[in-house]
C-alpha positions in Angstrom: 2.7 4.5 -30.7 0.4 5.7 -33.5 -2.9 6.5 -31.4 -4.9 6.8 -34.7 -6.0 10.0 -33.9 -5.0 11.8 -36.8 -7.7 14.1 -38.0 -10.3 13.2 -35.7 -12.2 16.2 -33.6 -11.6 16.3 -30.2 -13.9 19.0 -28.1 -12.7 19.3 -24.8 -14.3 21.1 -22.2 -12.3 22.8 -19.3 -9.1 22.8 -21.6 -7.4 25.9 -20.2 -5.2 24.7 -17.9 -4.5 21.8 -15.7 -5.2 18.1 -17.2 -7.5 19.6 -19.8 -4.7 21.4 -21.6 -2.9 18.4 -21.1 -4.7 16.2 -22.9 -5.7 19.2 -25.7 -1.7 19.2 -26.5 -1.3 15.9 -26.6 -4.4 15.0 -28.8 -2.7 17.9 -31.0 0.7 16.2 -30.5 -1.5 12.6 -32.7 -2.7 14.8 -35.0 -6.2 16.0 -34.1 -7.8 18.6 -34.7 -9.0 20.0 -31.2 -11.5 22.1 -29.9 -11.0 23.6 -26.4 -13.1 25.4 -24.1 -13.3 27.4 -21.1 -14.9 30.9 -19.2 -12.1 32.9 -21.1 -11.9 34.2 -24.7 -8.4 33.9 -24.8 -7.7 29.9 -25.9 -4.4 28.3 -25.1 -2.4 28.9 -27.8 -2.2 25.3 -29.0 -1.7 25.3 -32.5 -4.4 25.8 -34.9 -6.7 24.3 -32.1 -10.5 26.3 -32.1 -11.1 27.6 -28.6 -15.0 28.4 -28.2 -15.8 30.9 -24.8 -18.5 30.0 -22.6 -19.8 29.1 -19.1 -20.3 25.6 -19.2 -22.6 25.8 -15.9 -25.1 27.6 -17.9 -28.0 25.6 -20.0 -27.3 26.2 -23.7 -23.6 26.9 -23.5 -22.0 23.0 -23.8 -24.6 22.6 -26.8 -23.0 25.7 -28.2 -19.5 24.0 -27.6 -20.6 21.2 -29.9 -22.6 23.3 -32.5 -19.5 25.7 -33.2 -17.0 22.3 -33.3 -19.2 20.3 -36.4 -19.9 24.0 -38.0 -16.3 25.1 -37.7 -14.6 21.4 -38.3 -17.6 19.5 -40.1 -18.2 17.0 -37.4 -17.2 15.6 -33.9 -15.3 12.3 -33.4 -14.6 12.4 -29.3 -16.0 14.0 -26.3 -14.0 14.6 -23.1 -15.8 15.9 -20.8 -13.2 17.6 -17.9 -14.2 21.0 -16.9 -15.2 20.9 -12.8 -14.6 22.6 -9.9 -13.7 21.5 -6.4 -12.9 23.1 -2.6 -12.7 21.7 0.9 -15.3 22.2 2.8 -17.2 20.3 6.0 -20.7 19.0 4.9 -22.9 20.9 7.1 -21.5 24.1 5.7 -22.5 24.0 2.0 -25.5 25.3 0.8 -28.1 24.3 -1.2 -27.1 27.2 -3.9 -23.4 25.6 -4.0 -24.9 21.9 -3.9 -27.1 22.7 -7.4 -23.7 24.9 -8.8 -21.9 21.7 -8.8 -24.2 20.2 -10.3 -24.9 22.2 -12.6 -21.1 22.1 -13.6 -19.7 18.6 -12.9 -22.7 16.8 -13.6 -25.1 18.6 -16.2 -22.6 20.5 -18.4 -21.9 16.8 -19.0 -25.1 15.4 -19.5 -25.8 18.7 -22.2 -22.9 17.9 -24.3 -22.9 14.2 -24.3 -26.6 15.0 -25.6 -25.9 17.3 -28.2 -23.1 14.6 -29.1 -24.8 11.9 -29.4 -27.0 12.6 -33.2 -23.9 13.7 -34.6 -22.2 10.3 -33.6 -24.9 8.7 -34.9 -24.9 10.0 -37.9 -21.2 9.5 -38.7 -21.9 5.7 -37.2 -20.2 6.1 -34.0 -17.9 8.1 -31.3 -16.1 8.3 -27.7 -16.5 10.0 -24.9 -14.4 10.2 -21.7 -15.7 11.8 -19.0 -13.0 13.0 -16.5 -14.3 12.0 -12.5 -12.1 11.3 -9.5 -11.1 8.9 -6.9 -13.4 10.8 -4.7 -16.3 9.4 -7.2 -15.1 5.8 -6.2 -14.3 6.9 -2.7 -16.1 9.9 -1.0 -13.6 12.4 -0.2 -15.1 13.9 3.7 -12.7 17.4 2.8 -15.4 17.4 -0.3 -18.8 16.1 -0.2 -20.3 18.4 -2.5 -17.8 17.6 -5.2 -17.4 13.7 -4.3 -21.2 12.8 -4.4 -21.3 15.3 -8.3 -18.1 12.9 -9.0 -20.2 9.9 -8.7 -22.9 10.8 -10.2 -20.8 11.0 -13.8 -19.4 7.6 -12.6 -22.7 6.5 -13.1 -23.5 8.8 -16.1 -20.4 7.1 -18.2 -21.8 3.8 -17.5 -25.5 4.4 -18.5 -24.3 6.0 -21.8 -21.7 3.1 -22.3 -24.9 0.5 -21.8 -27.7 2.7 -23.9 -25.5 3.6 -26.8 -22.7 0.9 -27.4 -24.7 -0.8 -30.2 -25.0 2.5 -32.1 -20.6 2.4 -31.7 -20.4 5.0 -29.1 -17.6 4.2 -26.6 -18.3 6.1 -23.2 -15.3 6.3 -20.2 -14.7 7.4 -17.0 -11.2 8.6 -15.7 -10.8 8.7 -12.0 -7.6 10.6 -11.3 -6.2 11.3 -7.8 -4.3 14.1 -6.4 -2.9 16.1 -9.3 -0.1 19.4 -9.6 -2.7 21.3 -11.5 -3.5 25.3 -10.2 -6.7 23.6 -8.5 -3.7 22.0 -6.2 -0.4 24.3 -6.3 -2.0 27.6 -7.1 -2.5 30.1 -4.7 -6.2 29.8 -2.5 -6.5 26.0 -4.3 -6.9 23.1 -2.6 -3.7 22.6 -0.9 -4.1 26.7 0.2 -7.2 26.0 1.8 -6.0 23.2 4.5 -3.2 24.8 5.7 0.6 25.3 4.9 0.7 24.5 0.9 4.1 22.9 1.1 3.3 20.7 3.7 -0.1 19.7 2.9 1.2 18.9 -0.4 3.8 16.2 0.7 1.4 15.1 2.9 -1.1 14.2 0.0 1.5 12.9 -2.1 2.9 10.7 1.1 -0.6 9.0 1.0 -0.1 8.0 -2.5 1.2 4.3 -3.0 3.5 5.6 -5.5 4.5 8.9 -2.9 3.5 11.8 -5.1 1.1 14.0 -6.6 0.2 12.7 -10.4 1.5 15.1 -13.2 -1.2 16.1 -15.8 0.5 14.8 -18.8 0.4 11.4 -16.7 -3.7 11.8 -16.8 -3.9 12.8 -20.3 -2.1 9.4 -21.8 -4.7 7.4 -20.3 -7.8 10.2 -21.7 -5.7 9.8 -25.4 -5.8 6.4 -25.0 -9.7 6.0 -24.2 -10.1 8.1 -26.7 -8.4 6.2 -29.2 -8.2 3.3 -31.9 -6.2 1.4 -29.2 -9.0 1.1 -27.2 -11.5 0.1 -29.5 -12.7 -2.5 -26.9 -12.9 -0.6 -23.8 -16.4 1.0 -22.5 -18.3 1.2 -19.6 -15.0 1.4 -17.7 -13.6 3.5 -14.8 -9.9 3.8 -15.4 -7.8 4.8 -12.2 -5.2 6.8 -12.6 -4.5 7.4 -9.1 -1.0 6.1 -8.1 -2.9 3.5 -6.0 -5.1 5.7 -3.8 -8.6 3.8 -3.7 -7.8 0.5 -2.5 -10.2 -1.5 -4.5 -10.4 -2.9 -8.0 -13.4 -0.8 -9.5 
């Protein structure tokens, strides 16, 4: 299925690795041209893809991001918004420091970019933006306060910018992805690591899946190249599952 992606810009933000990367080779795959991003200098390697280095967590840096993509590619077409950061913890033990870095991360890197989007959608008379949250934003996660109560916060973030902008044709979408075999799950200190005995913690997690399993990235990024699409010309405002069942409620 032709996506109608070809030649569009894509900037995605935490595109080194896991469901970023994912959905960076994929929008490659339609015929993008991509921008990732992440703490490193060294980019993935996809392609002719531009890979701008920067902290995301730090004021200045996501407006960079989007600065070097319409100097380097002469404009922007689609925003996703993935990069975060996530470990178990019990609520009484995280600081106010780690509260406002998660913040500063998950929430206002966000906010930054979709900000230094938005004149540069407007002046090309429209764009989309997908903004990659969790189940946990639908349904607080108790392992992960810190990073269930940032998740939704850009639940609510996608749907102001869906409401304020949609007239100006800006298209603005949540994902909500469960468990996924990313390095924040199987690698080694990641989340699996830090409850107890990987293997079993992961077939536990994937047990409480409807579908019995962990998600595979590539399974996230078709429904991100989708939002991000022609196909979806319709869809806004929205928080898209993509959770093999896992919250229990149609939201």
């Amino acid at each position: 299925m032709d996506l109608g992606l070809r030649d569009r810009v894509c900037v995605l933000t935490g595109s080194t690795g896991g469901i970023g990367l994912a959905t960076a080779r994929l929008l490659v795959d339609e015929g993008a041209r991509v921008v990732t991003s992440g703490r490193s200098d060294e980019g993935p390697g996809i392609g002719e893809a531009l890979h701008v280095a920067g902290d995301l967590a730090e004021p200045g840096r996501p407006e960079r991001l989007i600065e070097a993509a319409v100097a380097e590619l002469g404009g922007l077409d689609c925003l996703v918004n993935n990069v975060g950061v996530a470990r178990i913890a019990d609520f009484e033990e995280v600081s106010d420091d780690e509260w406002n870095d998660y913040w500063q991360l998950n929430v206002m890197s966000n906010v930054r970019a979709i900000r230094a989007a938005l004149p540069v959608f407007r002046a090309r008379g429209g764009g989309t933006i997908v903004n990659v949250s969790s189940t946990a934003g639908k349904r607080p996660s108790t392992g992960m306060p810190h990073y269930s109560v940032v998740k939704a916060a850009l639940l609510s973030l996608s749907r102001l910018v869906a409401d304020v902008y949609a007239k100006e044709g800006v298209r603005c979408n949540a994902v909500t992805p469960g468990p996924t075999a990313t390095e924040a799950w199987l690698g080694e200190g990641g989340l699996a690591d830090q409850q107890g005995d990987r293997e079993e913690v992961l077939a536990k997690v994937g047990a409480g899946r409807p579908l019995g399993r962990l998600a595979e990235p590539d399974e996230i990024a078709a429904v991100i190249a989708f939002l991000c699409s022609d196909r979806a010309s319709y869809v806004t405002g929205a928080a898209w599952s993509a959770d093999g069942g896992t919250v229990p409620i149609i939201i």
